[in-house]
Structures are given as structure tokens and as C-alpha cells.
Steps between C-alpha positions, in 0.01 A plus 500: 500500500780476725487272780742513838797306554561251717802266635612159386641425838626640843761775514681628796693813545663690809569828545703663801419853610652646797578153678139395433483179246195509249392156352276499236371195394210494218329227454230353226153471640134472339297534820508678803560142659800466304654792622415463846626141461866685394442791753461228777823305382704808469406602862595174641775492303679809670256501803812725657427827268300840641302483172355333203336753290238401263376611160280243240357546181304221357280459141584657162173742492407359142150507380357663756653286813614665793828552642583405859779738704579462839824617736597524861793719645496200755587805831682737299383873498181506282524531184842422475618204362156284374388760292820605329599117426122512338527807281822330368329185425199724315759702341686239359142340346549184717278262630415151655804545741573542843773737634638447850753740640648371816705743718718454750599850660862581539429763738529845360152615396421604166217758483157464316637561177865286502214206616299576148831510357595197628202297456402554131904515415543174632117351290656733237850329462341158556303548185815647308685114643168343341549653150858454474465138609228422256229453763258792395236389252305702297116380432313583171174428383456242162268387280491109544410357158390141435540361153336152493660301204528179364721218671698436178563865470589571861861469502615715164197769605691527878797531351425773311321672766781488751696663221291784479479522893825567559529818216187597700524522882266231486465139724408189359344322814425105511291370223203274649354190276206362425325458164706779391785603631502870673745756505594748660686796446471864775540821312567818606260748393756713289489157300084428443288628253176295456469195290466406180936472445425743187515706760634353789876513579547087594595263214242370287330134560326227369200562299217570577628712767447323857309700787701711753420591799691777721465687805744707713737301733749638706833333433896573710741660273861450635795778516272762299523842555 
């Protein structure tokens, strides 16, 4: 399953149309407060503009959970320039972000459709700044695998499974200790077949074979396309 992408951190973009200067500035956000918290900022920020368009998506829509989209054309012509900046976001499979377009008018109007134009080209070119900057992540969902094992075979057993990991799209996350010692590794589902390792693709460990537990986790994947 794939899941939306998101932004590692904020991106601004401007586009001028006509005299009128477009500034898109997206945003990462979790909640709605979050990205009222940015909306709020940005219009005190340049409390001199005629608009602020909105448009918000928020939550990945895995397993069942629900998405949350929201936008605002903040006084322009309905329909215009929240909605557009949306569908971009949608289009592009993006999520838990905020997109503010602030406008200030340079005084030749533009007509419903140069505003739609406007509005998602400016979201649009923003995102386009995000990938080429190496902002945009890309989520996917992995098995997380536990592999208790032995303190005096902790090290050489990580060792081996970090090799593995990175031939495998894999992440080896922080071990945790107690009266073993646990680790971790997050594997993409291209990568898992169920245990025993006869038939499992990760490197074989001390016998008898430990317990594993997994589940899916959602993990950032950096620069993928």
C-alpha cells in the first residue's frame, strides 16, 4: 500500500502574474492546530496582503483512518483559489501539510480561471522546489521485526543484520536491553516472508531460533520517488 507524501520542512515559492505576487508557503502540520498555528503566523507576517488562501490535508488514510481536507479562498471568487491549491495537494498524494497562498494584487484582474491558474501553479511549483531540494518524503509501510538474542551474541548478530538492511531497503532502529538484548530491524514488505529463515529472507540466527514479533509501522523515506 502506498501511503501520501509529506514535507521535511517549510518551502516557499513566488510567482508573479500580471503585477500580482503569489507566495506559496507549505508548511508541515499534523493537526488542524498546527496549521492554523502557521496560517495565523503567515497572516501576521504579511498582515498588508488582500489574501491568504488556504488548503490542508492532514493523516495518511492507513488502516482505515480518515483523512482531514480543508481550504479557504480567504475573499477571492469562490471556488477559485482554495480548491485548486487542494486538488494539487490531492493530486500530488500529499498530506500532513498546510499550503498558504498569500496575494498581494498588482492591479489588473485576472479572471476566474488565470486565479485557478495561479493558485494551484504557485502550490504546484512549491512542491516541484520541495522535491528538488530534498524536502519531499515519501512514507511506506514496514514490518518491524524484533529478534531477542543473547547479550554475548548481540554485537556480531547486529552486525550482520545491518548488512543485510542496507541490500534490502530495510532500517535497523535502536536495539533496547534487558535480559536479552532486542533488535530491531523495519522491512519493507517487498522484503518479508514469514518466519522460520528457511524461508524468510533476513540472515539466519542463533539457535534455537528467538521469537519475533512484527507489525506494520509507518516509517519517512527520504528523496524517493
Amino acid at each position: 500500500m502506498d501511503l501520501p507524501s509529506t514535507i521535511a520542512r517549510p518551502i516557499d515559492h513566488e510567482v508573479v502574474i500580471k503585477k500580482s505576487r503569489f507566495l506559496a508557503h507549505l508548511a508541515p502540520a499534523a493537526t488542524v492546530a498546527e496549521a492554523d498555528a502557521v496560517i495565523a503566523r503567515r497572516r501576521k507576517e504579511l498582515w498588508d496582503a488582500g489574501h491568504h488562501c488556504v488548503a490542508m490535508v492532514l493523516g495518511t488514510g492507513a488502516d482505515g483512518a480518515s483523512q482531514t481536507a480543508r481550504s479557504s479562498d480567504d475573499g477571492e471568487p469562490g471556488g477559485t483559489a482554495g480548491v485548486p491549491m487542494l486538488e494539487v495537494l490531492r493530486h500530488r498524494d500529499m498530506t500532513d501539510l498546510v499550503a498558504v497562498v498569500t496575494r498581494y494584487f498588482g492591479g489588473v484582474k485576472l479572471g476566474a480561471g488565470g486565479l485557478v491558474r495561479a493558485y494551484s501553479g504557485a502550490v504546484a511549483g512549491a512542491l516541484d522546489v520541495a522535491a528538488a531540494s530534498g524536502a519531499l518524503l515519501r512514507r511506506e509501510l514496514l514490518y518491524e521485526v524484533e529478534v531477542p538474542v543473547p547479550h554475548g551474541d548481540a554485537g556480531r548478530i547486529d552486525n550482520v543484520l545491518r548488512d543485510w538492511a542496507s541490500s534490502h531497503g530495510s532500517v535497523m532502529e535502536p536495539p533496547a536491553y534487558d535480559a536479552v538484548a532486542h533488535l530491531r530491524l523495519l522491512v519493507p514488505r517487498s522484503s518479508w516472508t514469514p518466519w522460520p529463515p528457511t524461508s524468510h529472507p533476513l540472515p539466519p540466527v542463533p539457535s534455537p531460533l528467538p521469537s519475533a514479533r512484527h507489525g506494520w509501522w509507518t516509517y519517512p523515506r527520504v528523496g524517493l520517488d
